[in-house]
Backbone bond lengths (Angstrom), bond angles and torsions (degrees), N, CA, C in turn:
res aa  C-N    CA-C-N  psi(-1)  N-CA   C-N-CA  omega(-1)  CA-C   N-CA-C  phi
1 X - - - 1.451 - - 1.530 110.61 -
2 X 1.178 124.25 -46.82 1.460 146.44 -162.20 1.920 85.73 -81.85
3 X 0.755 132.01 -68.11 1.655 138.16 163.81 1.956 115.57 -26.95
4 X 1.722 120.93 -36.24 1.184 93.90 -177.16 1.391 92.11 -110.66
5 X 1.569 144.84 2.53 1.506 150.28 157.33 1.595 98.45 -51.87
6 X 1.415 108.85 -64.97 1.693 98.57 -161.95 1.948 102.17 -51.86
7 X 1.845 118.87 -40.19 1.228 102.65 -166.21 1.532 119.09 -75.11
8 X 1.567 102.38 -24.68 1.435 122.24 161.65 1.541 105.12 -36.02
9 X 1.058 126.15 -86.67 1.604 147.04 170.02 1.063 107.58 -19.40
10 X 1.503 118.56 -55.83 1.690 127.07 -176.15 1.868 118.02 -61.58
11 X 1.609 94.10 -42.63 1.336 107.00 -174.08 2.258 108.75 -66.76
12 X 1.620 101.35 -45.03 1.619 103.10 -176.20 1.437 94.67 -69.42
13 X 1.487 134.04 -32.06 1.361 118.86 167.27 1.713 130.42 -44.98
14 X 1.457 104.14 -40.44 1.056 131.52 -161.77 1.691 103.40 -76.96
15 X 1.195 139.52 -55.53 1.223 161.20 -3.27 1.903 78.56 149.86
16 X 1.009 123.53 -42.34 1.614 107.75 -161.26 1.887 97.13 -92.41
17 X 1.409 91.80 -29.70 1.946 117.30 -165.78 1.560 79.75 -65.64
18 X 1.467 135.26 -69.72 1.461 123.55 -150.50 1.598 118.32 -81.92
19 X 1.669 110.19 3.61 1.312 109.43 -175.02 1.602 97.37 -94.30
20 X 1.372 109.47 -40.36 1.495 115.79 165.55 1.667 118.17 -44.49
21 X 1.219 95.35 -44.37 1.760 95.98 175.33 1.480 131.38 -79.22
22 X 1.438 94.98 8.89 1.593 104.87 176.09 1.712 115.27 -40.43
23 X 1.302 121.61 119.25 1.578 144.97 -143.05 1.611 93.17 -104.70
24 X 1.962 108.86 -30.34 1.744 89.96 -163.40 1.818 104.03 -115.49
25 X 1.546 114.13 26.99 1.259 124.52 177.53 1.466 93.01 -43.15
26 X 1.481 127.22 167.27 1.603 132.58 134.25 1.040 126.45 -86.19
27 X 1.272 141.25 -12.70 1.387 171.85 144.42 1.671 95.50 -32.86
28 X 1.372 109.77 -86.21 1.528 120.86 166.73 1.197 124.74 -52.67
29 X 1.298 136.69 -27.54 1.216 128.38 179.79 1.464 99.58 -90.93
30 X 1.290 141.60 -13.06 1.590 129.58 171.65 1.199 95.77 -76.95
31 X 1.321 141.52 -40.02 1.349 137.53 -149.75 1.432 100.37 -81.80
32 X 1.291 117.47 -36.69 1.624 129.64 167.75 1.541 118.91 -35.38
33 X 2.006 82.00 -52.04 1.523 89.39 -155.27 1.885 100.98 -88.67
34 X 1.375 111.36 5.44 1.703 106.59 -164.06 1.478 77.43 -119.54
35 X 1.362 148.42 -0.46 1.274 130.25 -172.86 1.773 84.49 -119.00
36 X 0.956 119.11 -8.12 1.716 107.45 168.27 1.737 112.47 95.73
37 X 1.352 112.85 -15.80 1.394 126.03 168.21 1.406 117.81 -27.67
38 X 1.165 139.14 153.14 1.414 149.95 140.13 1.241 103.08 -49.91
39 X 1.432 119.14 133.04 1.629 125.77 169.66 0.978 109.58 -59.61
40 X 1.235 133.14 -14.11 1.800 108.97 -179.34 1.538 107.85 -124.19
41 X 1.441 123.85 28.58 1.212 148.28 142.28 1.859 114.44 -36.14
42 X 1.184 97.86 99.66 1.990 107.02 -172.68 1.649 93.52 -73.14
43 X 1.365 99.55 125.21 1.561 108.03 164.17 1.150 92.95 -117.87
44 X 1.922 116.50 137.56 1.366 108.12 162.13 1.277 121.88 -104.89
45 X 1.193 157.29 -148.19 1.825 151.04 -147.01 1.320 79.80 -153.93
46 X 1.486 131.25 147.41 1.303 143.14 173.77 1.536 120.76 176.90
47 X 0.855 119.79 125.31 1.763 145.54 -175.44 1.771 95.59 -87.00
48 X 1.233 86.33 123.10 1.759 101.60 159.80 1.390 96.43 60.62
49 X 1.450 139.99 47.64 1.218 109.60 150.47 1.390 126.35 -101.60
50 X 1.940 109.38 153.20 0.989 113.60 -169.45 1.509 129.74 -75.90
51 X 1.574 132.41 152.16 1.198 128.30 174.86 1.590 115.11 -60.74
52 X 1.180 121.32 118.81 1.845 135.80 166.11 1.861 97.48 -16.75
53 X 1.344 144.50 116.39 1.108 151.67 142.76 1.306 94.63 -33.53
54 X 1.657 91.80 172.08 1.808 106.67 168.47 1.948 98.88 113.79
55 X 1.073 107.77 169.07 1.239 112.71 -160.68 1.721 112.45 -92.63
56 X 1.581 101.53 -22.61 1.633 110.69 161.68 1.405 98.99 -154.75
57 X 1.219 90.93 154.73 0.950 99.37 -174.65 2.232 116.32 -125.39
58 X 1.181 135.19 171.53 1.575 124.86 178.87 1.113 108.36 -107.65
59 X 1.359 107.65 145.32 1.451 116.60 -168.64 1.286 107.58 -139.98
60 X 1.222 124.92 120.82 1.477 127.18 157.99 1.482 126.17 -124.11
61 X 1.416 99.02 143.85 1.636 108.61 -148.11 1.761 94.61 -119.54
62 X 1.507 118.11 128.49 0.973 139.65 -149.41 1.889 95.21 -120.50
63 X 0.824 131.41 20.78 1.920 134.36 -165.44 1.818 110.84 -78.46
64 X 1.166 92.94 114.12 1.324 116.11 -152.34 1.872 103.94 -127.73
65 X 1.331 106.72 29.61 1.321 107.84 -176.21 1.755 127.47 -97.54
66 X 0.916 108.01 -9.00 1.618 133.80 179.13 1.567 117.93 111.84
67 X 1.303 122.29 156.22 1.684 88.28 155.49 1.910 70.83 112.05
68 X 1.891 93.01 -171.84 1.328 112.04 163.17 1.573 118.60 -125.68
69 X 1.699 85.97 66.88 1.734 93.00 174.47 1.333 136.73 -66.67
70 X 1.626 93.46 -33.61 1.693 99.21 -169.04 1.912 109.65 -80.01
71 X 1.431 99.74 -15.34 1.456 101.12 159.24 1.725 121.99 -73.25
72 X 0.964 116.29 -47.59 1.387 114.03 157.08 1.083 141.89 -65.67
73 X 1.545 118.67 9.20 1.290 139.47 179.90 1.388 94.70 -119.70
74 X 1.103 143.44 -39.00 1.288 142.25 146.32 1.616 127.05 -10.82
75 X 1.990 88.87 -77.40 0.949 100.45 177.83 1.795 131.98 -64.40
76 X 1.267 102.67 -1.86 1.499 125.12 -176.33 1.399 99.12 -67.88
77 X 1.506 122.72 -52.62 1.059 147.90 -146.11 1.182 83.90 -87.55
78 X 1.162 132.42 -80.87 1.872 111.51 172.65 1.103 132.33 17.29
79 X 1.820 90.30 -81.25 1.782 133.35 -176.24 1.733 80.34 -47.03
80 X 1.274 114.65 -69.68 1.583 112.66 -157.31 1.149 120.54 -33.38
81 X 1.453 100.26 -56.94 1.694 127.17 -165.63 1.652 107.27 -64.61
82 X 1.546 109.16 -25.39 1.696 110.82 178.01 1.034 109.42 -76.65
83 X 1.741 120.04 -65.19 1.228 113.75 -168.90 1.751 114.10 -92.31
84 X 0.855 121.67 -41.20 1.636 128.19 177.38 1.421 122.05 -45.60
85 X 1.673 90.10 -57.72 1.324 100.64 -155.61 1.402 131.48 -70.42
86 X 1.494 117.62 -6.47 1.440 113.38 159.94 1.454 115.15 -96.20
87 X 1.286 129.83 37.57 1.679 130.60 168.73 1.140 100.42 -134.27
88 X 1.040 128.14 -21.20 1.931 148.46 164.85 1.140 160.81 -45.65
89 X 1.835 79.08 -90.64 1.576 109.29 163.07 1.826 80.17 138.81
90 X 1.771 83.04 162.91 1.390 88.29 172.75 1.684 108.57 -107.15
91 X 0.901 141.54 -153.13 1.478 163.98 -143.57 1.573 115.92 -174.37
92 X 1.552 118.15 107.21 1.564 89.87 -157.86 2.064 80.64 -138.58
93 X 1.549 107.21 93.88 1.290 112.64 167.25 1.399 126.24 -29.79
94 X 1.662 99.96 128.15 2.629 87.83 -179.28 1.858 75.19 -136.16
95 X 1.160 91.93 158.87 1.275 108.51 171.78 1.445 147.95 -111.06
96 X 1.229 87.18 39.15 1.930 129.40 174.85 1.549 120.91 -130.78
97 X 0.961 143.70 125.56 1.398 146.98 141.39 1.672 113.17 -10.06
98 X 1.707 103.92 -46.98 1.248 97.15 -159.13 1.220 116.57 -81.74
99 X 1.441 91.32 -24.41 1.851 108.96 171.29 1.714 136.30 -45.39
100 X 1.173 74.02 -31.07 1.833 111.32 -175.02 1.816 123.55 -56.92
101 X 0.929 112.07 152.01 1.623 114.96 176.83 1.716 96.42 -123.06
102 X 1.324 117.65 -36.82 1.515 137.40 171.71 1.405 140.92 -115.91
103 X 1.283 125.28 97.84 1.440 119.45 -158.77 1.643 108.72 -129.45
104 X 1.962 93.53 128.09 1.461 99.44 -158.72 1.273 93.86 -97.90
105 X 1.446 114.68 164.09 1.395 101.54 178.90 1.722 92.33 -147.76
106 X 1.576 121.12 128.87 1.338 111.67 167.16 1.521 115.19 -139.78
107 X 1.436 118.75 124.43 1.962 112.41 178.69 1.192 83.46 -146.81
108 X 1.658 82.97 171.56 1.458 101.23 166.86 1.548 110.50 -120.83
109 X 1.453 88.55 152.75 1.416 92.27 -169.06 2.004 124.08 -63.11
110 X 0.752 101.99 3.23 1.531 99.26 163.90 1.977 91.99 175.85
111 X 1.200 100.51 -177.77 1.542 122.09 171.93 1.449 101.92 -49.72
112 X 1.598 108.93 157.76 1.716 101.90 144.93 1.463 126.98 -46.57
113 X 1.195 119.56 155.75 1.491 104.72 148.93 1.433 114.23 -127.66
114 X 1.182 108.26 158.75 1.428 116.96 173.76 1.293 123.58 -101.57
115 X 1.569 108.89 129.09 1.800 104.97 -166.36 1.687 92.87 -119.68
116 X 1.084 109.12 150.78 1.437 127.92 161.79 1.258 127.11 -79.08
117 X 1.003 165.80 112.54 1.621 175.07 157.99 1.444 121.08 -83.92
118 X 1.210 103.24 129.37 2.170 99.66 -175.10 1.180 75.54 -141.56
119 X 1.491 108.79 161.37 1.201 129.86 -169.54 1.799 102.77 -146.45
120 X 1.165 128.01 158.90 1.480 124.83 -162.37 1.491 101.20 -156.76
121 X 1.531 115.60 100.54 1.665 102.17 177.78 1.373 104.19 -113.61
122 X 1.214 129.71 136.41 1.502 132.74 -175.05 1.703 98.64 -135.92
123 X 1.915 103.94 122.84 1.174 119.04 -167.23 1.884 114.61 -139.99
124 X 1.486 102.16 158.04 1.636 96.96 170.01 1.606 88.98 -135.80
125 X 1.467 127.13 58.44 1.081 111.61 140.94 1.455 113.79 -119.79
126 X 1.479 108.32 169.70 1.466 108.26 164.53 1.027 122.35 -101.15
127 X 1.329 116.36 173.29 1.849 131.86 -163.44 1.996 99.02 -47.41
128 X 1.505 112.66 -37.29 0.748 109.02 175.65 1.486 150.92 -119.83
129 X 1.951 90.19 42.95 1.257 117.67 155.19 1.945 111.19 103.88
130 X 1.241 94.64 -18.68 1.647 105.41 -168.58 1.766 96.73 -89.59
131 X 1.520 111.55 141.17 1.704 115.82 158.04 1.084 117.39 -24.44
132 X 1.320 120.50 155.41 1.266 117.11 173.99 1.680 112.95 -158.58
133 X 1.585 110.61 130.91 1.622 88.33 170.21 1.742 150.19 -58.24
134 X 1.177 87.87 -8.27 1.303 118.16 -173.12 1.773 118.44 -98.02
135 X 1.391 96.50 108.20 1.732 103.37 -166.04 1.622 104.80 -95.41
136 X 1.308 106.65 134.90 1.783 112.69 -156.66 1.958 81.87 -121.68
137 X 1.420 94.34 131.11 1.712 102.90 159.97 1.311 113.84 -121.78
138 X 1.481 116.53 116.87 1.825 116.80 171.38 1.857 102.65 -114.49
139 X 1.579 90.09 139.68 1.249 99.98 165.52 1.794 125.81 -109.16
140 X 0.528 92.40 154.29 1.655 95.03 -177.13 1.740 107.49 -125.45
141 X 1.253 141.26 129.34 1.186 149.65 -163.45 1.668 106.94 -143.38
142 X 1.390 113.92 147.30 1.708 112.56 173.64 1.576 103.15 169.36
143 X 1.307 104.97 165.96 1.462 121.75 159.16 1.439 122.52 -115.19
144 X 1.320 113.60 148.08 1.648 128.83 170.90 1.010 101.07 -130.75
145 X 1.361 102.24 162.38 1.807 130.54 -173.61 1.252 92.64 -87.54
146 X 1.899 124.52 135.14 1.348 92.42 155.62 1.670 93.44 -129.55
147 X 1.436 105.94 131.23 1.246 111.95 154.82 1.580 139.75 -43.69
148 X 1.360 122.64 124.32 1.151 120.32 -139.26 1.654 87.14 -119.46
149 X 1.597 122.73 122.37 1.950 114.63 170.32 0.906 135.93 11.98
150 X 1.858 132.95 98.26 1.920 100.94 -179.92 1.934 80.84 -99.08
151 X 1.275 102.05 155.51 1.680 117.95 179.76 1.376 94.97 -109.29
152 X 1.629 107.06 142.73 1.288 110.85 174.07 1.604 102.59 -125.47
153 X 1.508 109.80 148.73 1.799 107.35 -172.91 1.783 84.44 -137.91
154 X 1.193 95.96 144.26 1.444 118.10 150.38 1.644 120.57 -121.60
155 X 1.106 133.64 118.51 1.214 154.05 170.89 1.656 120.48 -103.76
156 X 1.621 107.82 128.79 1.596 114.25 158.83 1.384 112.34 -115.67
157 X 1.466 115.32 156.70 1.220 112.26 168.52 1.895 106.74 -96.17
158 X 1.168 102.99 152.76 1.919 109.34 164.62 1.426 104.44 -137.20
159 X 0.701 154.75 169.40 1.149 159.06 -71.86 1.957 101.16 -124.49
160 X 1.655 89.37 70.25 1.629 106.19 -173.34 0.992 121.66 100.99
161 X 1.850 119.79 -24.03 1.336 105.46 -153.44 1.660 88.96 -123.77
162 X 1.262 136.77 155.87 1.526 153.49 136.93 1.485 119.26 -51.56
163 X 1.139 85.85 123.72 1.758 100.81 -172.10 1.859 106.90 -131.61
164 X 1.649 99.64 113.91 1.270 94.80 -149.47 1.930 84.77 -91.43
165 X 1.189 116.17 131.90 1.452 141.40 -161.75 1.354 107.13 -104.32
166 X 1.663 125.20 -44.43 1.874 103.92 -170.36 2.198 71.14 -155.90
167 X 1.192 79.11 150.64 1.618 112.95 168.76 1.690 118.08 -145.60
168 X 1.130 101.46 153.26 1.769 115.26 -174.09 1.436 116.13 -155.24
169 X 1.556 115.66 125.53 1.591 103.86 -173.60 1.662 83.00 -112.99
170 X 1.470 125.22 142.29 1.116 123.44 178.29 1.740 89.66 -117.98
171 X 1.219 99.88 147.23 1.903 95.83 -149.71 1.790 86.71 -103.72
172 X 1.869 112.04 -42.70 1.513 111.36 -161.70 1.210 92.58 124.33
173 X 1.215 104.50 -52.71 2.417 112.86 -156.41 0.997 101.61 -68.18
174 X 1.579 144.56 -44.70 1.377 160.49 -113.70 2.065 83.47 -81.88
175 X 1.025 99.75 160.27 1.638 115.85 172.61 1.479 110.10 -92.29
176 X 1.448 114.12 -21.98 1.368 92.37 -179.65 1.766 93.18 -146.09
177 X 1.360 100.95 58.96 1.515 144.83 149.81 1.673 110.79 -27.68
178 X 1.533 130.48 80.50 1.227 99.81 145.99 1.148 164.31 -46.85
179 X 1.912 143.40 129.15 0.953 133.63 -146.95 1.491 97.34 -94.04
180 X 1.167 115.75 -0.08 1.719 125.23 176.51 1.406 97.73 -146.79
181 X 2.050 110.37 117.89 1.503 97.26 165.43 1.230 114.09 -77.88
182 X 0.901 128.98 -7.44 1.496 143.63 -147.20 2.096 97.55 -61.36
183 X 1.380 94.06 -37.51 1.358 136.42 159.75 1.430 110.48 -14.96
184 X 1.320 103.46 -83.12 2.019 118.93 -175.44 1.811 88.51 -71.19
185 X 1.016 140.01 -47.87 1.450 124.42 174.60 1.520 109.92 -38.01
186 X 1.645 98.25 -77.36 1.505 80.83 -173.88 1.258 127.32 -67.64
187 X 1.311 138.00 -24.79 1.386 127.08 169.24 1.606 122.67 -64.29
188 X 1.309 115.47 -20.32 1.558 113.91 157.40 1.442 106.51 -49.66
189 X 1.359 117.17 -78.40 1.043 151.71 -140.34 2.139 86.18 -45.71
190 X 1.660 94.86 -56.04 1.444 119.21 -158.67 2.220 99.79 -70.58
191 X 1.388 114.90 -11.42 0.948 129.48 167.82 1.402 123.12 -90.40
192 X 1.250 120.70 -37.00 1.358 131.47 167.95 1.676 114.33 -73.36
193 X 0.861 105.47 -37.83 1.853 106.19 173.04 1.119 110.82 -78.15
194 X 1.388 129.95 -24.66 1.562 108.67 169.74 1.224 103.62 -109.77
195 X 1.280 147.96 40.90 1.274 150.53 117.23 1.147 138.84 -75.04
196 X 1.391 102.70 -13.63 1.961 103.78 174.43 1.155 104.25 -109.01
């Protein structure tokens, strides 16, 4: 009796770790495939985890947003490595996933798109506010860009496996909307290194 309780016990323990590791998300498998991973690469789901100690640490940066980001995310890392990085840690770019202790990952989820908008006002007043017999129709017609999600992931590895640590969907809509996400990356990033 005491024999199938303990595996009982072991298994609802077990049980929160393997739902987190769900392998056939779509969510996870883009992140796989835009962070360069092997598809059957276990990422697990995790709150608050800490950055790997040690005096530097590897970083590979996965930025997939258009433009010439991953050079300017680069060059951040520079900035880091001058002034930061000996009270810190340093940041020391490899150019593999597997190489890595830290792997950034940033896209957006598809292209812009462009939407069309018409607008239709139908009225019986006049210019100067009073009824009028006379019914006036204006249309208004156009396109806007609309920016479409960039997702931001931070990932560590422990002992083989990826453990995805901070995420961010920056939508565009938000009120206090960065004009660069690139932004909440590095200030995570710059929060997590001087916390561990």
């Amino acid at each position: 009796m005491f024999f199938s309780i303990k595996y009982f016990a072991i298994a609802l323990l077990l049980l929160p770790a393997a739902l987190m590791a769900q392998t056939g998300s779509s969510d996870l498998a883009t992140l796989r495939d835009k962070a360069g991973l092997q598809s059957d690469s276990v990422i697990l789901i995790v709150s608050g985890g800490a950055f790997p100690k040690g005096s530097t640490l590897r970083i590979f940066s996965a930025i997939r947003t258009g433009g010439n980001r991953s050079g300017k995310f680069e060059s951040w890392l520079d900035r880091w490595n001058q002034k930061e990085g000996p009270d810190h840690g340093f940041l020391d770019r490899v150019s593999t996933p597997e190489e890595s202790d830290l792997l950034v990952v940033q896209f957006r989820t598809a292209a812009s798109a462009y939407v069309s908008e018409s607008a239709i006002r139908v009225g019986n007043i006049d210019r100067e506010g009073r009824p009028s017999d006379d019914w006036k129709v204006e249309s208004e017609a156009g396109i806007r860009r609309l920016e479409l999600p960039v997702r931001t992931y931070i990932l560590i590895r422990k002992a083989g496996i990826w453990h995805l640590v901070f995420h961010h969907t920056e939508d565009g809509r938000s009120e206090k909307r960065f004009r660069d996400p690139e932004i909440v990356l590095r200030n995570e990033i710059k929060k997590r290194m001087k916390d561990r």
